[in-house]
DRENBAVO-989586 format. One record per residue (C-alpha): residue number from 0; residue in one letter; x, y, z. Coordinates in steps of 0.1 Angstrom, whole numbers. Example, Ala and Ser with C-alpha at 12.3 -4.5 7.8 and 13.67 -1.06 7.14 Angstrom:
BEGIN
ATOM    k  r      u      v      w
ATOM    0  A    123    -45     78
ATOM    1  S    137    -11     71
//
This chain:
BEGIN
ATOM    k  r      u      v      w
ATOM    0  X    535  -1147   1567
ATOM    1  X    573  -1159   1573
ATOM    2  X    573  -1146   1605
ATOM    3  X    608  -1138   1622
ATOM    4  X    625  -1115   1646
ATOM    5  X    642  -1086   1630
ATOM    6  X    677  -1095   1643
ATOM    7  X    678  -1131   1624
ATOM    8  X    676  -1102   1592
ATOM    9  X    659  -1125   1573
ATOM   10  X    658  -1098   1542
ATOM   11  X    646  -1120   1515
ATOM   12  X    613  -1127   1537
ATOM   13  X    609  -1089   1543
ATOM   14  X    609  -1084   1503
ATOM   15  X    587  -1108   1501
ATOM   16  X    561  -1098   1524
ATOM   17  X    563  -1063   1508
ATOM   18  X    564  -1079   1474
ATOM   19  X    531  -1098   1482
ATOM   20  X    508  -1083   1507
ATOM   21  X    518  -1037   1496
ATOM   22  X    528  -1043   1460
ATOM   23  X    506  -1072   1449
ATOM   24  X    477  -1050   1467
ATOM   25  X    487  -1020   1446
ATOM   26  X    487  -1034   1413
ATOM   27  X    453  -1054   1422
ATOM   28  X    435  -1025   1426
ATOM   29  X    454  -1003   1396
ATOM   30  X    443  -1035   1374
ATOM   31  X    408  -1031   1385
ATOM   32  X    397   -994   1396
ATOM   33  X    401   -975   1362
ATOM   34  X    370   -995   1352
ATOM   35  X    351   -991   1385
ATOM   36  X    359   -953   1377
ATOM   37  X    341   -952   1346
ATOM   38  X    313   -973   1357
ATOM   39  X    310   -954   1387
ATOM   40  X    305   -985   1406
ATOM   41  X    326  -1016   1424
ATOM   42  X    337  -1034   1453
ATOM   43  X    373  -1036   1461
ATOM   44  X    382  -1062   1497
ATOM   45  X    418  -1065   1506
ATOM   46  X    426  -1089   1527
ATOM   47  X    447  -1075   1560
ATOM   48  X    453  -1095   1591
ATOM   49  X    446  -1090   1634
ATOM   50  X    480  -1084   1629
ATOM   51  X    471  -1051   1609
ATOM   52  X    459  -1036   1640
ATOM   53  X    486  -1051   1665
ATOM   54  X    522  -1058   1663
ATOM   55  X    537  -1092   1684
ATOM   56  X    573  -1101   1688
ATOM   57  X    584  -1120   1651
ATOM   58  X    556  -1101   1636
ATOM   59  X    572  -1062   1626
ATOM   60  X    580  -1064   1589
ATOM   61  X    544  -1087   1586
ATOM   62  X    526  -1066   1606
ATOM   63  X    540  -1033   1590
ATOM   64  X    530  -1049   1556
ATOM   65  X    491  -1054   1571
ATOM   66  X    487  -1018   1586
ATOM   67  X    501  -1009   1552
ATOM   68  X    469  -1029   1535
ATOM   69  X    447  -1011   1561
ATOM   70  X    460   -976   1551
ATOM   71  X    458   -981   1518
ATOM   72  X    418   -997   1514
ATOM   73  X    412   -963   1537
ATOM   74  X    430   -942   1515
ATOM   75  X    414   -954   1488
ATOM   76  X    378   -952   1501
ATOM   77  X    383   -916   1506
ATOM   78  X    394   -908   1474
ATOM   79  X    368   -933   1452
ATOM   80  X    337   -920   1474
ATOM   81  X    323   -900   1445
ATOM   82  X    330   -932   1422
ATOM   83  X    309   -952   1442
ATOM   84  X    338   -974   1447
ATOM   85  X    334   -995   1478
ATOM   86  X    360  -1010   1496
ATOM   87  X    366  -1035   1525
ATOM   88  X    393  -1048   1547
ATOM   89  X    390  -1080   1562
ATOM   90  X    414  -1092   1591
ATOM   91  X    413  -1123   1598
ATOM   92  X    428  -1138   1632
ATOM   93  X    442  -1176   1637
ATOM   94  X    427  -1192   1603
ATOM   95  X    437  -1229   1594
ATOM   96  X    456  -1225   1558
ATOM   97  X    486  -1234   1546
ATOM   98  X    505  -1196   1558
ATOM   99  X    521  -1214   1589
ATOM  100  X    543  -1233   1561
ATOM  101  X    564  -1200   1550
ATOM  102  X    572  -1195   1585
ATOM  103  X    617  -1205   1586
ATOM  104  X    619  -1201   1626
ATOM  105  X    610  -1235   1634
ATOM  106  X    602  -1222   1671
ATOM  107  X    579  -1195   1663
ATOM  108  X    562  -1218   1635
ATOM  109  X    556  -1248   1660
ATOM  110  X    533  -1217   1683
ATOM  111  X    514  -1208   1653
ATOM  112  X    505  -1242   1645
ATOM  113  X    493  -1250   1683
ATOM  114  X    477  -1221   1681
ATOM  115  X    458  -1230   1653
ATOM  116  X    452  -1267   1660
ATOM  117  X    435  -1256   1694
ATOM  118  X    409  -1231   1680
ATOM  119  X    423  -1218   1643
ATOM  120  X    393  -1208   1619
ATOM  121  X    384  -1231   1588
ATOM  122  X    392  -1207   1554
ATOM  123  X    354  -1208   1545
ATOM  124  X    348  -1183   1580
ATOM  125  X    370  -1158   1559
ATOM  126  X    349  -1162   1529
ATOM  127  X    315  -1154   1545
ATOM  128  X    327  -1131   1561
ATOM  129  X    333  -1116   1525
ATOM  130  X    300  -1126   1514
ATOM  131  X    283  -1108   1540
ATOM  132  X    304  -1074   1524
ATOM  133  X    296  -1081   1491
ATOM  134  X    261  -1086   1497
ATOM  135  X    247  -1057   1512
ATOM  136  X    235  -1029   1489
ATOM  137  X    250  -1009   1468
ATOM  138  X    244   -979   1494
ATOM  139  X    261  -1000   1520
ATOM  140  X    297  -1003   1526
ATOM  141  X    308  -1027   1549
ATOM  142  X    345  -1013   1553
ATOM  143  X    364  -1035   1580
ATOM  144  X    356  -1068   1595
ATOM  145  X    377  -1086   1617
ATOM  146  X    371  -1119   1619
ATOM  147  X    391  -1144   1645
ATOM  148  X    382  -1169   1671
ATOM  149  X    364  -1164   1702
ATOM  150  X    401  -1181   1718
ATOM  151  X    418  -1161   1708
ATOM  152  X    432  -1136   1727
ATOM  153  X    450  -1108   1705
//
């Protein structure tokens, strides 16, 4: 998450975030799903962000990279239906890990990290939410969950 404001062109952070949250998504689930496929059966939850469903100022490429995750655990819902392949996106808002320490613009770093020293998330609010996905049914999918603090306002 090294967010930054598109005219600093901080290119080596763009490839990165594509790198990591498109690519490393990609090849999770081309590691995983031709064995789902032949068991007609598994559970596939890719992690996207708040900022998956709305863009801020230093957030573009980030963002970009999270609706990217969105569109392609929908995609791939819709084309695994007959698989039995379930799939869910979780977004997390303000969640106290260490992401804020990738962010270079010291200025934009220092909000993040008020932000989440006033109401930020502890990690484990993530992972129930998770376990609350993976343990409903198998006829249940649980598809997107958003998860962020009541405080916080986008």
């Amino acid at each position: 998450m090294p967010l930054s404001y598109l005219y600093e062109k901080r290119v080596t952070e763009w490839e990165q975030m594509i790198d990591v949250n498109i690519k490393g998504v990609l090849y999770g689930i081309a590691a995983v799903l031709p064995y789902m496929r032949t068991r007609k059966q598994g559970h596939i939850i890719n992690v996207s962000s708040v900022a998956g469903h709305i863009a801020f100022p230093s957030s573009a490429v980030y963002s970009g990279t999270k609706f990217a995750v969105r569109a392609i655990t929908e995609g791939l819902r819709q084309e695994e239906v007959e698989n039995n392949v379930r799939t869910t996106i979780i977004s997390p808002g303000a969640v106290d890990t260490e992401l804020v320490n990738c962010i270079s613009n010291q200025e934009i770093k220092k909000g993040i990290e008020e932000q989440i020293m006033k109401f930020g998330l502890p990690a484990e609010a993530i992972a129930n939410s998770i376990l609350y996905a993976i343990s409903q049914s198998d006829n249940i999918a649980v598809n997107e969950i958003i998860v962020r603090p009541t405080k916080q306002e986008i």
